[in-house]
ZAZANU-864860 format. One line per field, with one value per residue (C-alpha): residue in one letter; x, y, z. Coordinates in steps of 0.25 Angstrom, whole numbers, always signed. Layout:
<pts>
res = a|...
x = X|...
y = Y|...
z = Z|...
</pts>
This chain:
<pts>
res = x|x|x|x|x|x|x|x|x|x|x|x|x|x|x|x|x|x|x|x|x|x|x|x|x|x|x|x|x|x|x|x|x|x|x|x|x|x|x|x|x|x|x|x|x|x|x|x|x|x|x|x|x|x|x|x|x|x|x|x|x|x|x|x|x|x|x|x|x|x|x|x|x|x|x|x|x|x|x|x|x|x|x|x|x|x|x|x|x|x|x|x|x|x|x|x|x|x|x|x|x|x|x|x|x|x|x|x|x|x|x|x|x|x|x|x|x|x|x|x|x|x|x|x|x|x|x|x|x|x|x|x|x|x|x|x|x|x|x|x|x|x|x|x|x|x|x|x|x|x|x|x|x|x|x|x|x|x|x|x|x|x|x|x|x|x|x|x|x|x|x|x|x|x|x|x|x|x|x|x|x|x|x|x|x|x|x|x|x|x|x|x|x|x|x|x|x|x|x|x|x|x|x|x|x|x|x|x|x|x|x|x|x|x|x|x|x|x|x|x|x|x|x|x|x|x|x|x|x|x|x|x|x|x|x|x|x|x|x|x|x|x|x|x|x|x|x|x|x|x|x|x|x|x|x|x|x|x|x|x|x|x|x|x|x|x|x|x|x|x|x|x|x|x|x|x|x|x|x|x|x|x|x|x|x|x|x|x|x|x|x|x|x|x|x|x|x|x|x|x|x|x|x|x|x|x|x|x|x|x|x|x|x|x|x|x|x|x|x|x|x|x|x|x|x|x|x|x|x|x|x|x|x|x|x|x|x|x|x|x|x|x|x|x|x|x|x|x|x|x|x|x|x|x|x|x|x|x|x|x|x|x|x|x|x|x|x|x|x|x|x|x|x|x|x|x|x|x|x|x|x|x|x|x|x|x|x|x|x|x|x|x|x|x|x|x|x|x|x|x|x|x|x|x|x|x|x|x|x|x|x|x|x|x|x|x|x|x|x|x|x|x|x|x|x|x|x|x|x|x|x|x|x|x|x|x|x|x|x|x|x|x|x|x|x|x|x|x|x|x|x|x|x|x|x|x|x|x|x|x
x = -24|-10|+0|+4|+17|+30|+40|+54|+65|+76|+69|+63|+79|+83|+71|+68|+74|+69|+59|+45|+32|+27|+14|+19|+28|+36|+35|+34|+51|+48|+40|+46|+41|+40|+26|+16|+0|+1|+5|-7|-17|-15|-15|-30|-34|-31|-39|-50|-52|-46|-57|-51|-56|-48|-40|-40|-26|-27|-16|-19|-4|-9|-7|-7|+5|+17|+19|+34|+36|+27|+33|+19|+17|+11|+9|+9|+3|-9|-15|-30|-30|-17|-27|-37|-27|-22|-36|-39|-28|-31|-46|-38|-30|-44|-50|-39|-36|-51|-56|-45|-52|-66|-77|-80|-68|-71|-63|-61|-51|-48|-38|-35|-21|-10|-6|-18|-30|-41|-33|-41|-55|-68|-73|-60|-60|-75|-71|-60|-68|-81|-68|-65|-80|-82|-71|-68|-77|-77|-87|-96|-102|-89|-84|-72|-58|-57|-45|-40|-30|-33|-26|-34|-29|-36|-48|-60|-75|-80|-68|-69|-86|-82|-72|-83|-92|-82|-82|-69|-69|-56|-46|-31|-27|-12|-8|+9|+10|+1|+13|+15|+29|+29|+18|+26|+41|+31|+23|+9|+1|-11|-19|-25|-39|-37|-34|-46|-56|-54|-55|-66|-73|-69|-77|-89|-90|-88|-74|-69|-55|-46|-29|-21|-6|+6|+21|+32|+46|+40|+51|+48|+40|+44|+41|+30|+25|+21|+14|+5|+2|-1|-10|-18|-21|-25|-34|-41|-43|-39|-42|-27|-15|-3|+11|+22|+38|+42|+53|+61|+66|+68|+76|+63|+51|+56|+45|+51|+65|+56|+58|+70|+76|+82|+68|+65|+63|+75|+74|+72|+62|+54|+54|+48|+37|+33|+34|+24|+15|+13|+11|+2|-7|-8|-12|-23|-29|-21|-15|-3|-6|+8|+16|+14|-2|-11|-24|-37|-41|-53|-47|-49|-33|-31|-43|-37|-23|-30|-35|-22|-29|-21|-14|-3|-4|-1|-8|-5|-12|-26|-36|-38|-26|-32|-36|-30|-25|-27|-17|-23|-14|-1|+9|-1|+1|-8|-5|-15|-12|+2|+5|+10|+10|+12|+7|+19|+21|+22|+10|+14|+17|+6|-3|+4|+2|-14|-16|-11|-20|-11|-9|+4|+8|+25|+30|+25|+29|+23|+23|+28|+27|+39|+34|+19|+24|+32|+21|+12|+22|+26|+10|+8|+19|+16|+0|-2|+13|+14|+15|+10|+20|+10|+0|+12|+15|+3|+1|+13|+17|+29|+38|+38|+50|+58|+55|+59|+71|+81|+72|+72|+86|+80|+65|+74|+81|+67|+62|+73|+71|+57|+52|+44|+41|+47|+40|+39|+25|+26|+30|+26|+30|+30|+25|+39|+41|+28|+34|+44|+37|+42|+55|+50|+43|+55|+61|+53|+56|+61|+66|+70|+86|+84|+79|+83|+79|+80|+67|+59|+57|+60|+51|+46
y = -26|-24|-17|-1|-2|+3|+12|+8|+16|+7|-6|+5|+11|-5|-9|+3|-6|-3|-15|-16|-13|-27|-21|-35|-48|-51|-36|-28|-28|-42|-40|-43|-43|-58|-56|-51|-53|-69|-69|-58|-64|-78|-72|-64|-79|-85|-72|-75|-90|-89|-77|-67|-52|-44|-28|-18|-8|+3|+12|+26|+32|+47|+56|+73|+77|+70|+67|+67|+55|+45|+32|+27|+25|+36|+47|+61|+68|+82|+75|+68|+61|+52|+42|+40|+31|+25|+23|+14|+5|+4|+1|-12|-17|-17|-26|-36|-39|-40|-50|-60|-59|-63|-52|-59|-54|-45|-32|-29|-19|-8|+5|+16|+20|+28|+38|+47|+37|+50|+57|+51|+58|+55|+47|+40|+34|+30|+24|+17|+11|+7|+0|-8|-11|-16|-24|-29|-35|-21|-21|-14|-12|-5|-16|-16|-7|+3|+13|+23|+33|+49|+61|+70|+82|+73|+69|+78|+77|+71|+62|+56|+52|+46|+37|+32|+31|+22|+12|+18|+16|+19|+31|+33|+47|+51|+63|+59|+72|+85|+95|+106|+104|+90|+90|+100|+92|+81|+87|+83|+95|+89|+97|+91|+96|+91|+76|+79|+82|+69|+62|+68|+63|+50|+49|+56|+46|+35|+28|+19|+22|+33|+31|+42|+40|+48|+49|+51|+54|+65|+76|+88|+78|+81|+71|+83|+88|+72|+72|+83|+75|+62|+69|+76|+63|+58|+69|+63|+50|+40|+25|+22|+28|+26|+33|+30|+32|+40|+33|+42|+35|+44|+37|+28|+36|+50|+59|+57|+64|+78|+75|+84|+72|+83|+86|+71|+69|+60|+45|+49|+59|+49|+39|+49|+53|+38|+36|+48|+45|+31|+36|+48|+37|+27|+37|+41|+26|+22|+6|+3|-6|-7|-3|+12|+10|+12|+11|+16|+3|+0|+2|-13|-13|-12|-22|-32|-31|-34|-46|-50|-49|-38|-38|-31|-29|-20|-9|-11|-16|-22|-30|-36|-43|-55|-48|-51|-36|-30|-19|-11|+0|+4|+0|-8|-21|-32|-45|-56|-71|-71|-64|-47|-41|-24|-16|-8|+5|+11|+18|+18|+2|-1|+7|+2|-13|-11|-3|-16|-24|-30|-29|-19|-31|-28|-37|-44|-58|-70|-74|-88|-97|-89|-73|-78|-85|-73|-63|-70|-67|-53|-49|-54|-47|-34|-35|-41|-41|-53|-68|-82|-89|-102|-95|-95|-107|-112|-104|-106|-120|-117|-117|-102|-101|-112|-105|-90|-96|-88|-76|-79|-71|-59|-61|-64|-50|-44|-50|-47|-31|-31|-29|-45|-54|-67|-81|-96|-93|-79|-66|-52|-38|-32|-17|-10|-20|-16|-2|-11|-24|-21|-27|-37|-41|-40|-51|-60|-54|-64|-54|-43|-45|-43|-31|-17|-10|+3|+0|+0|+11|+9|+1|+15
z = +91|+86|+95|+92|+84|+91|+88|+89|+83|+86|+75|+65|+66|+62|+53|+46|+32|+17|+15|+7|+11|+8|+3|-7|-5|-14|-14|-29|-28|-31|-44|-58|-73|-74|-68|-78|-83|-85|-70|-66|-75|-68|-54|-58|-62|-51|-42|-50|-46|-32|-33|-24|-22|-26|-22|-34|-34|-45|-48|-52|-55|-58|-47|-53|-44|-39|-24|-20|-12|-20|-26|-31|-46|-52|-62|-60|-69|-71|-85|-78|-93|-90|-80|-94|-100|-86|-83|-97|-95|-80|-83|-95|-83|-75|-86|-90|-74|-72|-83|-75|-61|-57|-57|-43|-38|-29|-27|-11|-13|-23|-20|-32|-32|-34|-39|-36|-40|-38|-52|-60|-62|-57|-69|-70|-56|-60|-74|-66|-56|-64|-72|-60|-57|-68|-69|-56|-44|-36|-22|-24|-7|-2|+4|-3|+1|-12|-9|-18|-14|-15|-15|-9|-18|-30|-22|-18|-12|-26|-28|-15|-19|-31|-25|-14|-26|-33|-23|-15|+1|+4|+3|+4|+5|+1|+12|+16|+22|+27|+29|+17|+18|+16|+4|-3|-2|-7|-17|-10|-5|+1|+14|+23|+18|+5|+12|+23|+13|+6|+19|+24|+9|+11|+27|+19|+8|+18|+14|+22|+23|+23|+23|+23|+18|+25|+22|+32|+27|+18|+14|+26|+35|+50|+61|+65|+53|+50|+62|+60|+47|+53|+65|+52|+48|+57|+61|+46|+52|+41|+44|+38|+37|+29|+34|+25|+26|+11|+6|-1|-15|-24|-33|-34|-35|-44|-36|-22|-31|-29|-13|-6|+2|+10|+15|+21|+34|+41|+45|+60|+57|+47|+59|+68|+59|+58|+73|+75|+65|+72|+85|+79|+73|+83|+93|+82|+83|+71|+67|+63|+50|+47|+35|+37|+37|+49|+50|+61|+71|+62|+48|+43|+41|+56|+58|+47|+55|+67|+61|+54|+41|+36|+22|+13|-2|-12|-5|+8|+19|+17|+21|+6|+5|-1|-12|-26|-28|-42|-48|-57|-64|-67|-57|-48|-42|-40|-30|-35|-28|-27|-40|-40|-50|-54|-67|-73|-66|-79|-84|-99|-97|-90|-99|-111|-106|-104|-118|-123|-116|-107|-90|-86|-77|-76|-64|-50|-43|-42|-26|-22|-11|-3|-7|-2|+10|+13|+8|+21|+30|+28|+26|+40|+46|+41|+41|+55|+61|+65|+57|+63|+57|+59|+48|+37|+40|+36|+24|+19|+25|+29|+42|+44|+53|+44|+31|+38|+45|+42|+44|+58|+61|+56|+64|+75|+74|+74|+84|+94|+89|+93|+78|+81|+88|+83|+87|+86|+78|+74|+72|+77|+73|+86|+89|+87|+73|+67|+60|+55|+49|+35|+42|+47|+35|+26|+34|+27|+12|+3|-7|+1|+1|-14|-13|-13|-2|-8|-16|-1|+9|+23|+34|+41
</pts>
């Protein structure tokens, strides 16, 4: 079993940089209109021969109220009749993306989201769905991982049937925050009934897995108040959790302008928050996954860890990693072999492009030996923290500590901090480096120095 992780304030104080989440490398930075359906149609081709099963993302952008701190892609609209139009284009894409893969493609993971996928109605998630059947090699035996993400002030009783009828295992539940206080600087007011009574649905109907999503670093969020949130939630027993640092950008994401930046809560405080939060969940039997995520001892996250068969894609940490992933929908992104590639985040563009028959690919990347090379090394590191430098090697057939050479200064330097471990044959994040593993993985970025930093929020 993986050691507890290890608070140390003196590294967070000197690694806590801007960097990305590395849900992608080359991450979506990288992406440029260069890419576009020649390049996806050819990658689908060569899923189909290679006949890989495949993970299904589809972006729902409609959400009827507008949450503050969000930076996702989404619209907020009271007008149920925008998602018909939406829906018809989404159901094209379905089609034209489908006739290029194999029907024997099997479909091992699906996740609706968003925006708030449960705005549509009843019969549009069923039209939707029997879309997706229809069209796509979905299981049929609930052995697949099908997510969608709920809001549980659009999600009742009934709601919560039709999803396990649909074929839906697998809930994430937005919550950030229980205090008044904090849901009314955000413009989120959501009890803690209204979130239990979705969970206790879920257990009812039998899905297999609850995540709850927390915020720290909310406007009016105290080191205590947060506290009294985290030990609510754990009271409801999710099998995941994911506690994420707000980065306030404002001059990014228009919503977060609504904020009073007066009313967040200082860096010290933030730090605290996160420091309890860790030792709150560990006590409670909770893993730390990494990346903000933790996970219960048997969830099959902290089981695929344990077995260094853990993955990171567009969705986060999975088990289904070798999945070709399928983005459906305005603004989603799909990574099939070594191609990525995004729909316009437009909803006029990308609906405009379907009505004329043709896919709202915009921009993406083709990897090339040097980004898959590098892809490897940083998805072992932030999966299984550590890397066998022996198993690149190999892969790759390269010398490792040749081709990083002049890496080796800087992995010194964090070695000697007590972030790694740094030898002959591998290298170890180490308890009090694991918070921190973004860093470490940024070492090996390729493209970072080009970067502005300002575009990514910081490590913790």
């Amino acid at each position: 079993m993986l050691d507890a992780i290890r608070w140390d304030s003196d590294l967070i104080r000197r690694y806590d940089l801007a960097g990305p989440r590395y849900t992608s490398y080359p991450t979506a930075v990288q992406f440029h209109g260069q890419v576009g359906t020649f390049d996806l149609f050819h990658a689908l081709r060569d899923s189909r021969k290679a006949q890989r099963p495949l993970s299904l993302y589809v972006h729902v952008p409609f959400c009827a109220n507008i949450c503050y701190y969000c930076a996702c892609n989404k619209v907020i609209t009271k007008d149920r009749g925008r998602a018909q139009p939406y829906l018809q284009r989404l159901e094209q894409e379905i089609q034209l993306i489908a006739c290029h893969l194999d029907p024997a493609q099997k479909v091992e993971q699906l996740h609706f989201g968003g925006g708030t996928p449960t705005f549509l109605s009843h019969d549009e998630l069923r039209q939707l769905m029997a879309h997706l059947r229809k069209h796509f090699n979905l299981l049929d035996d609930d052995s697949g991982d099908y997510g969608i993400e709920i809001d549980p002030r659009e999600a009742d009783w009934s709601t919560m049937g039709l999803l396990r009828e649909l074929g839906f295992n697998r809930i994430s539940i937005g919550l950030q925050d229980l205090d008044p206080a904090v849901q009314r600087a955000v413009n989120r007011l959501q009890s803690l009934e209204e979130t239990r009574a979705v969970i206790d649905a879920a257990r009812t109907l039998q899905f297999r897995s609850i995540n709850i999503d927390l915020i720290y670093g909310l406007p009016k969020q105290t080191p205590d108040n947060f506290a009294r949130t985290v030990e609510e939630v754990i009271s409801l027993q999710p099998d995941r959790l994911s506690v994420f640092n707000y980065a306030h950008l404002p001059e990014r994401f228009m919503p977060q302008r609504r904020i009073n930046s007066s009313e967040l809560p200082n860096p010290v405080h933030k730090l605290e928050m996160l420091q309890r939060t860790i030792e709150q969940l560990t006590a409670a039997g909770y893993r730390y996954i990494g990346m903000d995520h933790f996970a219960l001892p048997d969830d099959e996250l902290a089981i695929a860890q344990e077995e260094h068969t853990l993955q990171r894609n567009f969705q986060g940490y999975t088990t289904h990693g070798h999945c070709d992933l399928i983005g459906l929908g305005v603004s989603a992104i799909s990574q099939i072999g070594d191609l990525y590639c995004q729909n316009s985040s437009d909803l006029t563009a990308y609906q405009n492009s379907l009505a004329s028959a043709q896919l709202a690919t915009s921009r993406g990347l083709v990897c090339n030996a040097d980004d898959r090379l590098r892809r490897a090394v940083i998805q072992q590191l932030i999966c299984n923290f550590k890397l066998d430098f022996a198993e690149i090697e190999q892969q790759f057939n390269i010398d490792f500590q040749g081709y990083f050479g002049a890496l080796w200064p800087q992995l010194q330097g964090m070695a000697a901090d007590g972030l790694i471990k740094l030898e002959h044959e591998r290298i170890e994040v180490l308890p009090a480096g694991r918070l921190l593993v973004r860093s470490v993985c940024m070492v090996f970025d390729a493209y970072l120095e080009q970067q502005n930093r300002q575009r990514f929020s910081r490590v913790i």
